[in-house]
N, CA and C of each residue as an Amber inpcrd file, in Angstrom:
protein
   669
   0.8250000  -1.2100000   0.0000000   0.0000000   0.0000000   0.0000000
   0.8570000   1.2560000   0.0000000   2.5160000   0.8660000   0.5870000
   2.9170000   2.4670000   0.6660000   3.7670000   2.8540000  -0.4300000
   3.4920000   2.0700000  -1.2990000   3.9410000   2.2090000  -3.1290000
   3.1940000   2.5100000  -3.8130000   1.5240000   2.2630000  -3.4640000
   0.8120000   2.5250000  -4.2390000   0.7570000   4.2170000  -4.0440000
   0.6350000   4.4940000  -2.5070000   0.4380000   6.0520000  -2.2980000
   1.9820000   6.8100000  -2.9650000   2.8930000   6.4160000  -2.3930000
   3.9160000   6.9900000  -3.3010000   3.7330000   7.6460000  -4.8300000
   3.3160000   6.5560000  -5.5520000   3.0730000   6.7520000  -6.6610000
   1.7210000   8.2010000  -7.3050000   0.8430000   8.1410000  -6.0630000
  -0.1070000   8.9080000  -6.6470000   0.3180000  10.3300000  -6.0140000
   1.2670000  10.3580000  -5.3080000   1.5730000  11.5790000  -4.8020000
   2.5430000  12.6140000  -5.9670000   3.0860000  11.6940000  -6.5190000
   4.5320000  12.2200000  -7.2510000   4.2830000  13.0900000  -8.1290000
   2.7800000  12.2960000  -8.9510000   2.3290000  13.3960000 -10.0300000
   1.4440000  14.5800000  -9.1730000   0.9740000  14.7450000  -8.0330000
   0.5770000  15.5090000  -7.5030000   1.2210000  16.7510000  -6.8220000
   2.3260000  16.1770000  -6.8930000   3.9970000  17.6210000  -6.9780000
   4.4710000  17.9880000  -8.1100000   4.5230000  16.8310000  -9.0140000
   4.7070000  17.5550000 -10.0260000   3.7700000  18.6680000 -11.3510000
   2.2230000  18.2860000 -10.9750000   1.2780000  19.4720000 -11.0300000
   1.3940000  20.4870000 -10.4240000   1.9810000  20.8690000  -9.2470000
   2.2530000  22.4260000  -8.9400000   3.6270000  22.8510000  -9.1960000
   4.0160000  21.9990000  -9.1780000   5.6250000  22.9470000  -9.9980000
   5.3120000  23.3040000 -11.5130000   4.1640000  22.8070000 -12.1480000
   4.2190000  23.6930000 -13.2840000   3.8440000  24.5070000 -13.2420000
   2.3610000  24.9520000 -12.1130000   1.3840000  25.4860000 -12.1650000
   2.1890000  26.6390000 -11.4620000   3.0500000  26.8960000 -10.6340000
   3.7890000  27.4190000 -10.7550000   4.9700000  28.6960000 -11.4440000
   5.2990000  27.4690000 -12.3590000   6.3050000  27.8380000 -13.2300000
   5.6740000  28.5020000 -14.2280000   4.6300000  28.0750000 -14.7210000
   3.4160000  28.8490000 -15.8510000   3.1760000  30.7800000 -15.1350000
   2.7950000  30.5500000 -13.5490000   2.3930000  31.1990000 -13.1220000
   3.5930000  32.8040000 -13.2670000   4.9490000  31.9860000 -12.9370000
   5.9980000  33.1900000 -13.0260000   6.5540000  33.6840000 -14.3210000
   6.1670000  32.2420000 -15.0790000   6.6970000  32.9880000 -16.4410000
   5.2920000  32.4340000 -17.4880000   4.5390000  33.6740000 -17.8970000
   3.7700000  33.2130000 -18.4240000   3.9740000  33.3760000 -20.3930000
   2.9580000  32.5510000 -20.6170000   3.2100000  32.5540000 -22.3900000
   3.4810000  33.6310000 -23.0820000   4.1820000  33.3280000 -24.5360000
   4.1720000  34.2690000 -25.4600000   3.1570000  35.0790000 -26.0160000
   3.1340000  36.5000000 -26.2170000   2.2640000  37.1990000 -26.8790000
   2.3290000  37.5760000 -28.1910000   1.1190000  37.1260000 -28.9090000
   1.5550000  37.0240000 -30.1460000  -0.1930000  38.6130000 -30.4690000
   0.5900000  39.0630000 -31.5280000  -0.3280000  40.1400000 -31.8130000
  -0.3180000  40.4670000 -33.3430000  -1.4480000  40.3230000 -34.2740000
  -0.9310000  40.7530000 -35.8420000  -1.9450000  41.5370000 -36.0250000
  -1.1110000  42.1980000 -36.5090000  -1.1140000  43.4820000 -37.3100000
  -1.6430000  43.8500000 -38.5610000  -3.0630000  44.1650000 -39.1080000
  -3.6740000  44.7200000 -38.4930000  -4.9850000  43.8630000 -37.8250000
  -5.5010000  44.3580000 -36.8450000  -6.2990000  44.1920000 -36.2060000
  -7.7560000  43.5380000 -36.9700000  -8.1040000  44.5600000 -37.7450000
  -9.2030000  43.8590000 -38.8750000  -8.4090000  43.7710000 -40.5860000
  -9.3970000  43.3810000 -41.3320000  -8.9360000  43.1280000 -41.9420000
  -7.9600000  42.3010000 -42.5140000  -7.3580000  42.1010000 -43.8190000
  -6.3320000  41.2520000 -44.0260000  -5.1430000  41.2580000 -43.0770000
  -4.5230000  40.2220000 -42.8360000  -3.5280000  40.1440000 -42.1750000
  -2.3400000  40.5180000 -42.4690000  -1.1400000  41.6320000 -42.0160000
   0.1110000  41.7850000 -43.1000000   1.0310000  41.1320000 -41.5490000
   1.1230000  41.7300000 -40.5850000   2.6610000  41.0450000 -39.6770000
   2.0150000  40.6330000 -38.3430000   2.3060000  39.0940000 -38.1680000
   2.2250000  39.0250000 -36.6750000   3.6490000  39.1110000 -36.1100000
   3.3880000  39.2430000 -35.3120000   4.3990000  40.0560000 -33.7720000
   4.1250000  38.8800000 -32.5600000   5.2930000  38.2880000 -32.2940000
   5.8620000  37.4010000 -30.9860000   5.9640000  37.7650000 -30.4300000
   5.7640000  38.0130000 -29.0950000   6.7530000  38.9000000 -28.0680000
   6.9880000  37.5270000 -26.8610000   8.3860000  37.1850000 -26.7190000
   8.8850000  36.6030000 -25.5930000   8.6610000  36.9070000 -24.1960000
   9.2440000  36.2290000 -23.1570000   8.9780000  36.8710000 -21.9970000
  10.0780000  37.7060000 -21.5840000   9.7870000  38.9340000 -20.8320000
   9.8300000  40.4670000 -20.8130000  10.7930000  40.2410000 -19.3800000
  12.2590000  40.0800000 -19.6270000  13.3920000  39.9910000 -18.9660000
  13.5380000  41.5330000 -18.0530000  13.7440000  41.6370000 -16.7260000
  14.3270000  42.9380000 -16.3640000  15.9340000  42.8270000 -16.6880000
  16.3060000  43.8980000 -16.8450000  17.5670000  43.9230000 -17.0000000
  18.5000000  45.1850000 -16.1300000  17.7360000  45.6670000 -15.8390000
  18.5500000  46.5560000 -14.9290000  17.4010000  48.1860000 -14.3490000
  17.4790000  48.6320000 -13.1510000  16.5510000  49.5580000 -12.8930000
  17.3340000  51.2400000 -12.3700000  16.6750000  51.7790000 -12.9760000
  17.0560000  53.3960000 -12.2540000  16.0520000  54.0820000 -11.8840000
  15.8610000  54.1420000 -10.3020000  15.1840000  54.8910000  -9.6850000
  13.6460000  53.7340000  -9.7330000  12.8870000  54.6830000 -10.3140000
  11.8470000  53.8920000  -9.9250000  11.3610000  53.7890000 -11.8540000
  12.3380000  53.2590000 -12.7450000  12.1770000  53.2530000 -14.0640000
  13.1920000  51.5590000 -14.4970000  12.4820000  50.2920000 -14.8390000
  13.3890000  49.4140000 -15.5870000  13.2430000  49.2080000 -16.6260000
  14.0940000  48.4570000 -17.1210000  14.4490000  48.0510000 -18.0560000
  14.7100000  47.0750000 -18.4690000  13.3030000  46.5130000 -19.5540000
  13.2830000  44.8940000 -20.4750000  13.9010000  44.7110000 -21.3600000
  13.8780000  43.5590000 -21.5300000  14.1500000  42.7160000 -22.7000000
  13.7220000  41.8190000 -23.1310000  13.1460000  41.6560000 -24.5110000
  12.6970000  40.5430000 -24.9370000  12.5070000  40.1550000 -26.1330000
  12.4450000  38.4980000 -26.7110000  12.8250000  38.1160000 -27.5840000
  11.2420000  38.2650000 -28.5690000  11.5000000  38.5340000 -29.7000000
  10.6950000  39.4910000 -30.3940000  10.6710000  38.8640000 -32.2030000
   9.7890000  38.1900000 -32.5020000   9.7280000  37.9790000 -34.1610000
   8.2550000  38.5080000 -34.4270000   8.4410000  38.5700000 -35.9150000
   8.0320000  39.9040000 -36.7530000   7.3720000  38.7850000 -38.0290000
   6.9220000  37.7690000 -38.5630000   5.7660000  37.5450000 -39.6540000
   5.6140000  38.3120000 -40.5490000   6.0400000  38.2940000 -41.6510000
   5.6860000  38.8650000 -42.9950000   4.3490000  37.8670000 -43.0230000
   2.8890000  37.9940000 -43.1210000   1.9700000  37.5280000 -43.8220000
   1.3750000  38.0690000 -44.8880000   2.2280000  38.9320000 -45.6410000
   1.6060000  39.5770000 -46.3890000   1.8320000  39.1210000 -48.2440000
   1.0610000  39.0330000 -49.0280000   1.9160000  38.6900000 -49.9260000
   2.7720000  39.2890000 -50.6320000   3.4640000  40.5560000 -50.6370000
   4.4380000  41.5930000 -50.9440000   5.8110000  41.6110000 -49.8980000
   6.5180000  41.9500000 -50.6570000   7.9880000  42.0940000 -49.1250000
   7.6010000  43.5310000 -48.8610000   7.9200000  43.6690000 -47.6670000
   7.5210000  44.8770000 -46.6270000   9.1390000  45.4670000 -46.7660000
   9.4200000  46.5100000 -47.6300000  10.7510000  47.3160000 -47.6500000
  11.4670000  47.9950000 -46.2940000  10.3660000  48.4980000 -45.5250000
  10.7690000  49.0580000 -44.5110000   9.2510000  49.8280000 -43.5240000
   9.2790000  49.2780000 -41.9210000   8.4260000  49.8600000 -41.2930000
   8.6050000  50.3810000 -40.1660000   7.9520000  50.8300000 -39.1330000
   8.5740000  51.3980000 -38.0680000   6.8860000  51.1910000 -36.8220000
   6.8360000  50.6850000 -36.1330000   6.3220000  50.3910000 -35.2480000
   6.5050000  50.6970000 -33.6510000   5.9050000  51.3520000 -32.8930000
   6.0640000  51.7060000 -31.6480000   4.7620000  50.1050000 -30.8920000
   5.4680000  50.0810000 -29.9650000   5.8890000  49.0680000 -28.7110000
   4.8970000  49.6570000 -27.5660000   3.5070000  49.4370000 -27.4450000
   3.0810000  50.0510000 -26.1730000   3.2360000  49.4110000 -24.6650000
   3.3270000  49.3500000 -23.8210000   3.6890000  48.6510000 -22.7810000
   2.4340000  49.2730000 -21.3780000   1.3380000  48.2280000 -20.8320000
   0.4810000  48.5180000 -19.9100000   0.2520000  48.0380000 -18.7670000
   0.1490000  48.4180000 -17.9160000   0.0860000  47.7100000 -16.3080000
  -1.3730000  47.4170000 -15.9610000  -1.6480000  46.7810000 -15.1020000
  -3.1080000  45.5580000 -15.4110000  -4.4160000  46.8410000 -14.9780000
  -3.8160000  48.0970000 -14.7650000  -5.0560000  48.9760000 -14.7600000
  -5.6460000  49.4670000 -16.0930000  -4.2100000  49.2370000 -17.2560000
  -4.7720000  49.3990000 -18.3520000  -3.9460000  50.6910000 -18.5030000
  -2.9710000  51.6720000 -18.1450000  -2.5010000  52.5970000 -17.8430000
  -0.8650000  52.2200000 -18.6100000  -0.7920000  53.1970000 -19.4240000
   0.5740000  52.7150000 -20.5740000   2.0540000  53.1520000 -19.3300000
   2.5650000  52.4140000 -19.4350000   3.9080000  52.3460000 -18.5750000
   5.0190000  52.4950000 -19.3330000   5.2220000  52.0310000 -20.9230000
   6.2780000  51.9130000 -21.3820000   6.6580000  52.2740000 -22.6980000
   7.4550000  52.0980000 -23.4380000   7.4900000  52.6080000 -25.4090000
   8.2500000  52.3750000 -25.7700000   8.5010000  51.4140000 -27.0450000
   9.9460000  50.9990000 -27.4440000   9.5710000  51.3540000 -29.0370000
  10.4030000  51.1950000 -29.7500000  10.0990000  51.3650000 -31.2670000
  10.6070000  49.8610000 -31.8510000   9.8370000  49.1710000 -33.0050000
  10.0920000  48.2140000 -33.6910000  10.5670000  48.7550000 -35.0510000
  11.6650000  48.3510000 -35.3780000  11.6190000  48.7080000 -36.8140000
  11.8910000  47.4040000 -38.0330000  11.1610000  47.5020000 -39.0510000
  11.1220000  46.1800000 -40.0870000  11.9860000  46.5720000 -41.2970000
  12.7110000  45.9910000 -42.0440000  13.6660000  46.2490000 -42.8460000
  13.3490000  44.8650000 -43.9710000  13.1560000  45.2190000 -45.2600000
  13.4310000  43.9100000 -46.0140000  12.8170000  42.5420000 -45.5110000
  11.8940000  42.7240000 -45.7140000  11.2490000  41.1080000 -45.2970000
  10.4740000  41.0740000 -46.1840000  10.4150000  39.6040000 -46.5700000
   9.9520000  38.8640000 -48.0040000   8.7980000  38.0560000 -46.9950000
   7.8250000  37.6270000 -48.7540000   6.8130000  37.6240000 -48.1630000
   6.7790000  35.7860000 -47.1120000   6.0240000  35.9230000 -46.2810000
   6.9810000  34.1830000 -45.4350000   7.3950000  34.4300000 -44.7820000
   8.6240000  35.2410000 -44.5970000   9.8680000  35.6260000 -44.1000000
   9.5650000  35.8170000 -42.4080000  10.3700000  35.4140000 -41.7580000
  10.3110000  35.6730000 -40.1170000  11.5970000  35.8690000 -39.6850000
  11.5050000  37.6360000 -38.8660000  12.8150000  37.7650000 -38.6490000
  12.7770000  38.0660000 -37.0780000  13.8220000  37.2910000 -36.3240000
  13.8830000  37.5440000 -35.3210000  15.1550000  38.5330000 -35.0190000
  14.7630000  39.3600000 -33.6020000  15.2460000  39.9730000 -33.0370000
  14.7720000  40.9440000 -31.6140000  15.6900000  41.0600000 -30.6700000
  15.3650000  41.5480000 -29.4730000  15.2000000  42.4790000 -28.9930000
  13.9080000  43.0410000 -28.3520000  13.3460000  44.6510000 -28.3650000
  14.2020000  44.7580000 -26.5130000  13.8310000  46.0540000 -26.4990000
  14.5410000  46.7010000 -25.2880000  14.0310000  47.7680000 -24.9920000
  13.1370000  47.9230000 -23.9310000  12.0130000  48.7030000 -23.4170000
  12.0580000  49.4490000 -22.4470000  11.8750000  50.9980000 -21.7540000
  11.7620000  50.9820000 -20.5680000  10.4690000  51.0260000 -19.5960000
  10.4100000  50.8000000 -18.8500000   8.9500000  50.9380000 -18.2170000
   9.1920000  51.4450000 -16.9750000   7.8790000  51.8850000 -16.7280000
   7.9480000  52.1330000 -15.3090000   7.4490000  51.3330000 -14.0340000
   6.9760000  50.0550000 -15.1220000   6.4480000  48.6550000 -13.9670000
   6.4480000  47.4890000 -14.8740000   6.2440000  46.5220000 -14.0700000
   6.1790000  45.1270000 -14.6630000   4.7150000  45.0950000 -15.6920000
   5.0590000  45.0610000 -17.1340000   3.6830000  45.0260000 -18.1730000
   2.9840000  43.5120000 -17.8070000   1.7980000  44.2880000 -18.0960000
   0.8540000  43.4090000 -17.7990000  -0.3060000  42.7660000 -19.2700000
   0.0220000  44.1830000 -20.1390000  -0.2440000  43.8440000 -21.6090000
   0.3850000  44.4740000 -22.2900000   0.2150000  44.3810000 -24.0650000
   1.1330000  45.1220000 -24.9370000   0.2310000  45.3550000 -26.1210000
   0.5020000  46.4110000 -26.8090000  -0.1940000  46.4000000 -28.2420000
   1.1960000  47.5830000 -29.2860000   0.6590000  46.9010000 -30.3050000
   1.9880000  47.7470000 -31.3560000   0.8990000  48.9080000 -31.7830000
   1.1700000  50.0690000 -32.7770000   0.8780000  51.1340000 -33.2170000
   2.2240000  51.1160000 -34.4960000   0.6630000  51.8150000 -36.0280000
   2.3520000  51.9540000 -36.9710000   2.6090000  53.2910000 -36.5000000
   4.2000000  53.7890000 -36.6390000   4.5540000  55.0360000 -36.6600000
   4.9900000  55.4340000 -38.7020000   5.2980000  54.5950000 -38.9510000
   6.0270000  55.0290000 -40.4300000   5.6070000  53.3940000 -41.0460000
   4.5340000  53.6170000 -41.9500000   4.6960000  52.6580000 -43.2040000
   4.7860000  52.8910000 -44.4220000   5.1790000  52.3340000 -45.7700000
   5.8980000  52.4180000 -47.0340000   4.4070000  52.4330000 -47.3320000
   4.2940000  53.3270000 -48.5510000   3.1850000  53.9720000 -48.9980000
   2.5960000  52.4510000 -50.0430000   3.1950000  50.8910000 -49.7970000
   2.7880000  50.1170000 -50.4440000   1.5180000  49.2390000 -49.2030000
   1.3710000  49.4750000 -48.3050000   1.0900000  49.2040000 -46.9800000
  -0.2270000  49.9980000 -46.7750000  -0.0210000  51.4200000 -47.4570000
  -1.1520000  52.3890000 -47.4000000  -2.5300000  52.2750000 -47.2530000
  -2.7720000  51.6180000 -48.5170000  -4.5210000  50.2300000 -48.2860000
  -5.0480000  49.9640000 -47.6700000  -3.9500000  49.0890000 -46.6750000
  -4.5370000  48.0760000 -45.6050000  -4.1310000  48.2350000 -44.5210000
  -3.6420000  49.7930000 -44.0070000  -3.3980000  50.2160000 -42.7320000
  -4.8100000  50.7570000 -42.2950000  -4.9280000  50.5870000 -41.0710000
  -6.4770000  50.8770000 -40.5490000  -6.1870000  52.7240000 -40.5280000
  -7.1790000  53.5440000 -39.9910000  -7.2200000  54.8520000 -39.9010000
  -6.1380000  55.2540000 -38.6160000  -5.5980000  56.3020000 -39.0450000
  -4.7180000  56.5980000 -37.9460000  -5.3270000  57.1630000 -36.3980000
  -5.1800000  56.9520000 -35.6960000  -5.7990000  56.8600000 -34.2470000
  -4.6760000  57.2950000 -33.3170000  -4.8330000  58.7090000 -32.2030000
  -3.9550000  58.7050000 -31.3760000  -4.8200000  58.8320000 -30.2120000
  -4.0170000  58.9810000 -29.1750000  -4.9290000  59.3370000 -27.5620000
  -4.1780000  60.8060000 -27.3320000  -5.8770000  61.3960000 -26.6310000
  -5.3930000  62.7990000 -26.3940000  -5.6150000  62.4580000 -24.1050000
  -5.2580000  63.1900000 -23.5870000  -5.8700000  63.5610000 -22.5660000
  -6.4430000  65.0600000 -22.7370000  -8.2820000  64.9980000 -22.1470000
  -8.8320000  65.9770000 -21.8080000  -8.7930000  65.8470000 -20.5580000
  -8.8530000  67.4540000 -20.3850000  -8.9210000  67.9900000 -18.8740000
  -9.1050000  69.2190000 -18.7770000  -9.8840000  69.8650000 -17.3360000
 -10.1340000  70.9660000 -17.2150000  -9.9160000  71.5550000 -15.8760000
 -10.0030000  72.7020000 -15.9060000 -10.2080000  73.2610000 -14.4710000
 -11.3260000  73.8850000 -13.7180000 -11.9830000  73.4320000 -13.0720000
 -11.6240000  72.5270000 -12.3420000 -11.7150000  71.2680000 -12.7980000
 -11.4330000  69.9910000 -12.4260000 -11.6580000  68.7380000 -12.9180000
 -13.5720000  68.8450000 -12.6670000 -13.7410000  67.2190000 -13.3030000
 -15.0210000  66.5340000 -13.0960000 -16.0180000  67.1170000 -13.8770000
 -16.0030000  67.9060000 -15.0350000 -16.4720000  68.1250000 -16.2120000
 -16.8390000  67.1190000 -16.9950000 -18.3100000  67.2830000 -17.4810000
 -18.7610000  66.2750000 -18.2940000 -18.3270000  66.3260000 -19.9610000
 -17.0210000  65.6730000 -20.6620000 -16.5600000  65.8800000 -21.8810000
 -17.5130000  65.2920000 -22.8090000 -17.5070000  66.1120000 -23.9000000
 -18.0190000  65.3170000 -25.3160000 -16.8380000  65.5440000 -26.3510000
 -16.8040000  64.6080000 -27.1470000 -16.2050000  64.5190000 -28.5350000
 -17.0150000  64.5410000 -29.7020000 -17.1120000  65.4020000 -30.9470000
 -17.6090000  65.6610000 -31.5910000 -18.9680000  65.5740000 -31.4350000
 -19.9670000  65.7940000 -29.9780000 -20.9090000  65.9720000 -30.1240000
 -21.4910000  64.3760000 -29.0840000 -20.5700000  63.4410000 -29.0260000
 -20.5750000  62.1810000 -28.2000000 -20.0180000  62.1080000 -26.9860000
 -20.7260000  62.0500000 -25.9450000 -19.9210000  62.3280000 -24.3790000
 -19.2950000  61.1420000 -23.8960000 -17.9430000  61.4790000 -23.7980000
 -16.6750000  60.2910000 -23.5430000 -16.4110000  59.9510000 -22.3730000
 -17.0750000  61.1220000 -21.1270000 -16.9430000  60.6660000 -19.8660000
 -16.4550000  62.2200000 -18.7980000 -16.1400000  62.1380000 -18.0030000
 -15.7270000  63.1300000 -17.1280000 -14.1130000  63.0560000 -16.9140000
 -13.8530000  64.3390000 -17.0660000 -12.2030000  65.0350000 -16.9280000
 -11.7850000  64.7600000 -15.9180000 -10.7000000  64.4690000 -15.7890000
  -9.6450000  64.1620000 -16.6020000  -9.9610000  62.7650000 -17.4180000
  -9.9840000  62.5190000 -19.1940000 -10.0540000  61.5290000 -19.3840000
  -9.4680000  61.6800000 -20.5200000  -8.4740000  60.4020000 -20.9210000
  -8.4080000  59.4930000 -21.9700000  -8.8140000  59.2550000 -23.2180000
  -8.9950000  59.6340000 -24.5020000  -9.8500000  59.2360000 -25.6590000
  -8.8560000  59.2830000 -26.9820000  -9.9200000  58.3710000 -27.4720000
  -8.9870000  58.0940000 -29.2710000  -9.7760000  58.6380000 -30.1420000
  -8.9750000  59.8580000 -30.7840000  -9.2530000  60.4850000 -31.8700000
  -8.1910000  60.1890000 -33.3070000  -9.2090000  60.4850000 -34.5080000
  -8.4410000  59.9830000 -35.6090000  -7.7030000  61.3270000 -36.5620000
  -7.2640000  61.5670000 -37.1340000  -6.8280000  62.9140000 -37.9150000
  -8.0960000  62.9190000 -38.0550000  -8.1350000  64.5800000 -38.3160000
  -9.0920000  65.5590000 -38.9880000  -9.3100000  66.3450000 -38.0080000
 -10.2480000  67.3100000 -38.0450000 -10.7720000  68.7450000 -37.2630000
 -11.6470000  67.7140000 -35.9230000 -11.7380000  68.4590000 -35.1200000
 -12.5300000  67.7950000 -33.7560000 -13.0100000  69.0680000 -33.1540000
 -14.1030000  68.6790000 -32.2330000 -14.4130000  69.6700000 -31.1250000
 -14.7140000  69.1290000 -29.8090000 -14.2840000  69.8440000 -28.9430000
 -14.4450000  68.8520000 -27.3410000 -15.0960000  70.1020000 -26.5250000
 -16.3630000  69.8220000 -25.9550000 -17.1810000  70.5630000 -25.1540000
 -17.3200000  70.1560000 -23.7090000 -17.1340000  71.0070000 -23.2140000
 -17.4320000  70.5310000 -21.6580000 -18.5070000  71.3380000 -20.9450000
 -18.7230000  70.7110000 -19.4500000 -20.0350000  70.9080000 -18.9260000
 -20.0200000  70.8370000 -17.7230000 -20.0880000  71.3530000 -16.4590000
 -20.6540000  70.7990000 -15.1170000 -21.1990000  71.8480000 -14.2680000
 -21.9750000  71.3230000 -13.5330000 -22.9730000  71.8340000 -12.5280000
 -22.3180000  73.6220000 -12.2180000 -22.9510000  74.6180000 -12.1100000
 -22.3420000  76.1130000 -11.4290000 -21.3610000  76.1730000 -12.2640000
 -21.0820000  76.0240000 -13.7840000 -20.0520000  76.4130000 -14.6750000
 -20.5510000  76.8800000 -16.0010000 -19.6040000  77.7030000 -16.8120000
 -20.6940000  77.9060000 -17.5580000 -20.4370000  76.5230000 -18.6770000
 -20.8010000  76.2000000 -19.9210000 -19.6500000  75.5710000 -20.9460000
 -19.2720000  76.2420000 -21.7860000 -18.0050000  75.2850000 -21.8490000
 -16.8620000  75.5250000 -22.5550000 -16.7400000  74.3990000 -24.1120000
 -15.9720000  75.0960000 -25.0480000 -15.6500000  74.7050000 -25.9310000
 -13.9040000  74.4090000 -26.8260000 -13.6230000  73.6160000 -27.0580000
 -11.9470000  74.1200000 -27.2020000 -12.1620000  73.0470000 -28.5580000
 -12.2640000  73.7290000 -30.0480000 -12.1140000  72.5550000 -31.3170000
 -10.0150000  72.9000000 -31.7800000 -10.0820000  71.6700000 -32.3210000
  -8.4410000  71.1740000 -32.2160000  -8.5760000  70.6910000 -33.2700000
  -7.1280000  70.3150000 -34.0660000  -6.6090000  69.8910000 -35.1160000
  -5.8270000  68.4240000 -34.5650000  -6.0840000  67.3220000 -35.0420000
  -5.2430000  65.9660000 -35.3870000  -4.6050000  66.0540000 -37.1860000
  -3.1620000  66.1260000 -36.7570000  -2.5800000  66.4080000 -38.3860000
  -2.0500000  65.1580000 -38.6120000  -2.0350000  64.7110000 -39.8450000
  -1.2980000  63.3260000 -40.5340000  -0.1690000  63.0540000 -39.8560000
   0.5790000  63.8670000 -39.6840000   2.2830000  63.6170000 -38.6800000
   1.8870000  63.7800000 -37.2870000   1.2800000  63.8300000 -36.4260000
   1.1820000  63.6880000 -35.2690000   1.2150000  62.0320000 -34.8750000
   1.8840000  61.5950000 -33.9110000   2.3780000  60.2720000 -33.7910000
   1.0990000  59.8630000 -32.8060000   0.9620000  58.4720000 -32.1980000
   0.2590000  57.8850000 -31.5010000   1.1150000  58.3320000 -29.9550000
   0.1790000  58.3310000 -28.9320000   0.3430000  58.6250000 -28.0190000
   0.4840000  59.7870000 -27.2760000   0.6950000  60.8950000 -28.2180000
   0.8570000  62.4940000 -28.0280000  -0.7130000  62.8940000 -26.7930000
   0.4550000  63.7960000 -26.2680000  -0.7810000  63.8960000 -25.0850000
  -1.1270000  65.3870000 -25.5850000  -2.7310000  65.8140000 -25.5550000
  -3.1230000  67.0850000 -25.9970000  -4.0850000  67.4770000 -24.4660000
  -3.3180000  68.1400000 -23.4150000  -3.9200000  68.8980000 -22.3960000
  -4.7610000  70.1880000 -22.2940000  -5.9000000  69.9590000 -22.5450000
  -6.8000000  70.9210000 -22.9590000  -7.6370000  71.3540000 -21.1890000
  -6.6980000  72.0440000 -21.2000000  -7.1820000  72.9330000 -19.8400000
  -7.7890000  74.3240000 -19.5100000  -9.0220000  73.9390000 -19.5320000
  -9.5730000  75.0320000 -19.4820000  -9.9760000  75.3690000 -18.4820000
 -10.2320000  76.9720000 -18.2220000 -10.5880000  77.2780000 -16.8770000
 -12.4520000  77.4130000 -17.5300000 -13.4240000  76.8870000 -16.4290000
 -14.4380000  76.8290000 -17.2080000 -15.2460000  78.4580000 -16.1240000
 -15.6510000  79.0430000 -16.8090000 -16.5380000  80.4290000 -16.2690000
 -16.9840000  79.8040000 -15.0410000 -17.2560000  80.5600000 -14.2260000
 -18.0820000  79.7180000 -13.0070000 -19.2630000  81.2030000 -12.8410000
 -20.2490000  80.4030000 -13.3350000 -22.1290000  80.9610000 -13.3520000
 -22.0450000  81.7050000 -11.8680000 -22.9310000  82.6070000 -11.9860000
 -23.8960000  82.7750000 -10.6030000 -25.2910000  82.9580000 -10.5430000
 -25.6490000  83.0650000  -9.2660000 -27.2710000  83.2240000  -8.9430000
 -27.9020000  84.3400000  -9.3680000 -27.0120000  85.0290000  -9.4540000
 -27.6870000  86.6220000  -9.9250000 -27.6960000  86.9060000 -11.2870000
 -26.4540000  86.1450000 -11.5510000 -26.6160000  86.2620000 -13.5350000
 -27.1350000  85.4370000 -14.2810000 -27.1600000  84.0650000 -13.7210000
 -27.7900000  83.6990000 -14.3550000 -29.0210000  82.4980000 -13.8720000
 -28.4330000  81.9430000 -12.5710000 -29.6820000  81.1340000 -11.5960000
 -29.3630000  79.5220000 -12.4380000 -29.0700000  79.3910000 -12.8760000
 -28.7010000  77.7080000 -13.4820000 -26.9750000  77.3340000 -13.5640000
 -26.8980000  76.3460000 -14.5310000 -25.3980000  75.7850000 -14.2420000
 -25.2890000  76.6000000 -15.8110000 -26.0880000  76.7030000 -16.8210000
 -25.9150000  77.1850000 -18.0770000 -26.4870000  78.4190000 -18.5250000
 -25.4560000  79.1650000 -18.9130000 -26.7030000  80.8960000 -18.9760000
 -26.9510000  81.0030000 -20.4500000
């Protein structure tokens, strides 16, 4: 009998040492590019090595291949590296760049990141693609931060309310307008330009001081 228990124990240690080992180093992230549509590059990303820290800023590493799925060779691209901590809050930015890859073709090589915490997810962004790519790149998309003064303003984007200031939103090139709103204020308006060369991630701090109403002028939050 004390062979038989032996035996059923062994695989029962060796189920948590993986569960474990899974746990500290978890799988590869694989991400292609683009999102809808036809497929042109998936993206590997290895697991995300520290390599050294300053202050309260480190520094990854990790092993990184690149998928030509496209049927054309890709001459040359340039890709930024987003890096996010599990609130969803970008921590990090590296740049990818693609050179000569045929169509098939998988080229490896190792990105090097800094962050300001251990990522918890990742997504790429193009910065520069070859005008053969043009087609089947989705619309260009950056994030602005709105904000006002005082905070807790109710924002809209072109007429669609995105939430209360300070917040977060993805706008695409072209003309925009962002209106704000709250209780004993008057509103405010601030329309902005997204230009073709403006990169992903650019922060646009739209701080406004918003009028603050009164009882005598006007008796509401809006005169």
């Amino acid at each position: 009998m004390r062979k038989v228990y032996e035996l059923i124990l062994l695989p029962t240690s060796l189920l948590i040492v993986v569960v474990a080992s899974y746990a500290k180093d978890p799988p590869t992230q694989v991400i292609v590019w683009p999102e809808q549509g036809a497929p042109v590059i998936r993206f590997t990303f290895g697991k995300f090595k520290e390599v050294g820290t300053l202050g309260s800023e480190r520094t990854y590493v990790t092993d990184t291949t690149a998928e030509n799925l496209w049927t054309k060779p890709i001459p040359s691209a340039n890709f930024a590296l987003y890096l996010f901590d599990k609130n969803k809050v970008r921590i990090g930015e590296a740049t990818i760049t693609l050179s000569n890859v045929a169509p098939g073709e998988t080229v490896k090589f190792q990105t090097t990141i800094a962050s300001s915490g251990p990522p918890a997810s990742l997504s790429v962004a193009p910065r520069y693609l070859p005008k053969e790519l043009g087609p089947v790149a989705p619309p260009k998309v950056i994030s602005i931060t709105v904000n006002t003064v005082p905070q807790g303003a109710i924002a809209k984007l072109d007429g669609v309310e995105v939430g209360t200031t300070p917040k977060i939103v993805q706008v695409a090139v072209g003309k925009h307008l962002l209106e704000f709103g709250r209780e004993g204020f008057n509103p405010g308006k601030f329309p902005f330009e997204i230009g073709p060369d403006d990169t992903s991630g650019e922060v646009l701090a739209s701080n406004l001081v918003l009028p603050l109403t009164t009882q005598s002028n006007c008796g509401t939050a809006a005169c």
